[in-house]
C-alpha positions in Angstrom: -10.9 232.0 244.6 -7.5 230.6 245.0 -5.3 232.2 248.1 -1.3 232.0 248.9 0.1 233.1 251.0 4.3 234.5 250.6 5.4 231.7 252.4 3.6 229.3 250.2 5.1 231.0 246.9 8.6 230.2 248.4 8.0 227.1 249.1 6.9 225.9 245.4 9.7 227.6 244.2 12.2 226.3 246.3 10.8 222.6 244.9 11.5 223.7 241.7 15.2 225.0 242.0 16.3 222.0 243.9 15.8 223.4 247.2 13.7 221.8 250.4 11.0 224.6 251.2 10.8 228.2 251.9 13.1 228.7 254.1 15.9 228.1 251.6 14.5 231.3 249.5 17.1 234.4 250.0 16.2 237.8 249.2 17.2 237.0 245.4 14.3 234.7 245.4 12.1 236.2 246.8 12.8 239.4 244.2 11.9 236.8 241.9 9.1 235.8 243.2 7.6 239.4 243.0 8.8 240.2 239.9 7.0 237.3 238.3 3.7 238.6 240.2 4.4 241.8 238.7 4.6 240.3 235.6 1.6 238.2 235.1 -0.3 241.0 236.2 0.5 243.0 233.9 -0.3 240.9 230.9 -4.1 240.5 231.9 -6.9 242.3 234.0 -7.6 240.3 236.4 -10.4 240.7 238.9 -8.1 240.4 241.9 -6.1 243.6 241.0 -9.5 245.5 240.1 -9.9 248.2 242.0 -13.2 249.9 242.7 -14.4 253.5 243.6 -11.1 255.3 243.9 -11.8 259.1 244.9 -10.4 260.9 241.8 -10.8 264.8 242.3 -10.4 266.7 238.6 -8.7 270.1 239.6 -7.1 272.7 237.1 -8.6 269.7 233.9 -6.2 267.4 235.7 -6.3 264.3 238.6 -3.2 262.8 239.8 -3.6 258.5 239.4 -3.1 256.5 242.7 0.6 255.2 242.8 -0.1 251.8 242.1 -2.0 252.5 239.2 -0.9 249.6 235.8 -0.4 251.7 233.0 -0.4 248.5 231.5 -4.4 248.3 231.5 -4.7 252.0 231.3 -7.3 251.4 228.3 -9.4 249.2 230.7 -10.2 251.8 233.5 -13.5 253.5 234.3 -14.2 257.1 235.4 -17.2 257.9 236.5 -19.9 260.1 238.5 -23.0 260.1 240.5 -26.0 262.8 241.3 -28.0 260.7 243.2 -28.7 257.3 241.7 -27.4 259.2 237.5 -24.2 258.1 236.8 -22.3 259.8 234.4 -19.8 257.9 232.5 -17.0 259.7 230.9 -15.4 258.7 227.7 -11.4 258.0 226.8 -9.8 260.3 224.3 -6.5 260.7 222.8 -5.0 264.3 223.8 -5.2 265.2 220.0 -8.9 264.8 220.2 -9.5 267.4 223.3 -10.4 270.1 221.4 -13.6 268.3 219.9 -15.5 268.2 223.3 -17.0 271.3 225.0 -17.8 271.9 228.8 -20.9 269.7 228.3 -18.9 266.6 227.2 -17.7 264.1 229.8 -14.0 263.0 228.5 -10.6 262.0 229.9 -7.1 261.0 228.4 -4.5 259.3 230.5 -1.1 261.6 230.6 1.1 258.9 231.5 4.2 261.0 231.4 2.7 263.4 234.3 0.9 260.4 235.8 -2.2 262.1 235.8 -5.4 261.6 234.5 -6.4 265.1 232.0 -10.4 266.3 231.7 -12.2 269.0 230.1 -14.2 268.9 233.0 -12.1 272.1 235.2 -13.3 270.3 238.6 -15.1 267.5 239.7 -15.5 264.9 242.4 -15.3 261.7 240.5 -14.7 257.4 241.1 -12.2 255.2 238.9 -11.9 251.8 238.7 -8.8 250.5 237.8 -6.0 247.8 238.0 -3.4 248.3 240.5 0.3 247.0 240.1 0.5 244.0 242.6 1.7 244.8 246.4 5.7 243.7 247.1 5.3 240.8 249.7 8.0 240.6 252.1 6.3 238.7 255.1 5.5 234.9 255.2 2.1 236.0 255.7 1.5 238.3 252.9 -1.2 237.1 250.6 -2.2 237.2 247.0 -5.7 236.6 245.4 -4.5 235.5 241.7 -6.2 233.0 240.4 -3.3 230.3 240.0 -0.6 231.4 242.5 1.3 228.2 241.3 1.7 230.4 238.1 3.9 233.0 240.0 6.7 230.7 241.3 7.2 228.4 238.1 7.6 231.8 236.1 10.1 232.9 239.1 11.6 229.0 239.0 12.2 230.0 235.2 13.9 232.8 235.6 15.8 231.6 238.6 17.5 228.9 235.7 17.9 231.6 233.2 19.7 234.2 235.1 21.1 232.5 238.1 22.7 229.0 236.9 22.0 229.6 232.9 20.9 226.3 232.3 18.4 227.6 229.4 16.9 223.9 229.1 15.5 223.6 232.6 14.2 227.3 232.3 12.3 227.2 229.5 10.6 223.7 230.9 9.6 226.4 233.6 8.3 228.8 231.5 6.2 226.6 229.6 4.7 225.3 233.0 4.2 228.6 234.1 2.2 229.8 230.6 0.5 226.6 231.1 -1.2 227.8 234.4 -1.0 231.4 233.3 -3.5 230.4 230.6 -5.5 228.3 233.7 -5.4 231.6 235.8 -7.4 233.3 232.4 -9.3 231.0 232.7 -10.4 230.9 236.1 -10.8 234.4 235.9 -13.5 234.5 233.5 -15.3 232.2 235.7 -15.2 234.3 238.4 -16.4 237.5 236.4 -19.2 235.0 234.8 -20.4 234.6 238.4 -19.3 238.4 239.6 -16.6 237.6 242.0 -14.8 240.0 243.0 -16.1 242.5 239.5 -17.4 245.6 239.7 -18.3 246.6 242.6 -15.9 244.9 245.0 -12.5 245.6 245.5 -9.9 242.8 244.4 -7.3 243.6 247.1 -4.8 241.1 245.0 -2.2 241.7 248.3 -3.1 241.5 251.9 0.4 243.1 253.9 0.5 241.6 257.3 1.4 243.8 260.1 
């Protein structure tokens, strides 16, 4: 499992703008550098953002999602109950398909407006696994799990070219880099769910905030 820390992100993308190391990174970069970890994220499940076991409590048919919850893998999450050692699994609906299911059925439909999960179940104690939207990093020390870090700060060296000096050339020789090892970070991730690192049943913790 590949580790970096912030300070580490700054100083491969200061390499690649034509700067010495990290501390040459201003706010603006670092912005960057977040946004492009934002970014990746959202474009694939990875293990590292999977998170496992939230507390989800159904109350008046409706939960409210944990604030870093990616609606961008909203069709990937898991709801779920025990009674003992019986889990019961419910199933994703769409809202128009509610009024099929009874108080027997176990369903769910994500109101992304309300940023709430909706059941026909009226209360219940349940878990949820899902994939949380990266941490912000702001201290050298702040980590992230994702599977090709490098991946991060080319895609933030990209857009550093592109919006900041608009030399398009040099940015999309960034992009392609970063795609490159955003394809390796797939990759690398379907080795570690081949060999359940860090998949259902531990938590990814993709950020670790130093305080």
């Amino acid at each position: 499992m590949a580790t970096a820390t912030f300070a580490q992100l700054k100083d491969w993308l200061a390499r690649n703008i034509g700067e010495t190391d990290s501390t040459s990174v201003d706010t603006a970069g670092a912005a960057l550098i977040n946004d492009a970890h934002k970014e990746l994220s959202s474009r694939f499940p990875f293990n590292c953002n999977l998170t496992v076991g939230s507390d989800l409590t159904i109350a008046g048919n409706s939960a409210t999602l944990p604030s870093d919850f990616d609606y961008s893998h909203k069709n990937e999450i898991e709801i779920y109950s025990y009674s003992g050692t019986t889990k019961t699994e419910y199933k994703s609906i769409t809202p128009s398909e509610k009024s099929r299911y009874g108080s027997t059925d176990y369903v769910f439909y994500i109101d992304e407006k309300n940023s709430c999960v909706k059941s026909n179940q009226s209360s219940a104690t349940l878990s949820l696994d899902y994939y949380a939207i990266p941490e912000v990093m702001s201290d050298d020390g702040d980590t992230t799990n994702f599977p090709v870090p490098k991946a991060i700060s080319m895609l933030a060296a990209g857009d550093y070219w592109s919006d900041f000096e608009e030399e398009e050339d040099r940015a999309d020789k960034k992009y392609s880099k970063a795609e490159m090892l955003f394809m390796q970070a797939i990759e690398r991730n379907k080795i570690e769910r081949n060999y359940g690192l860090k998949f259902r049943g531990l938590n990814g913790n993709n950020n670790t905030k130093t305080t």
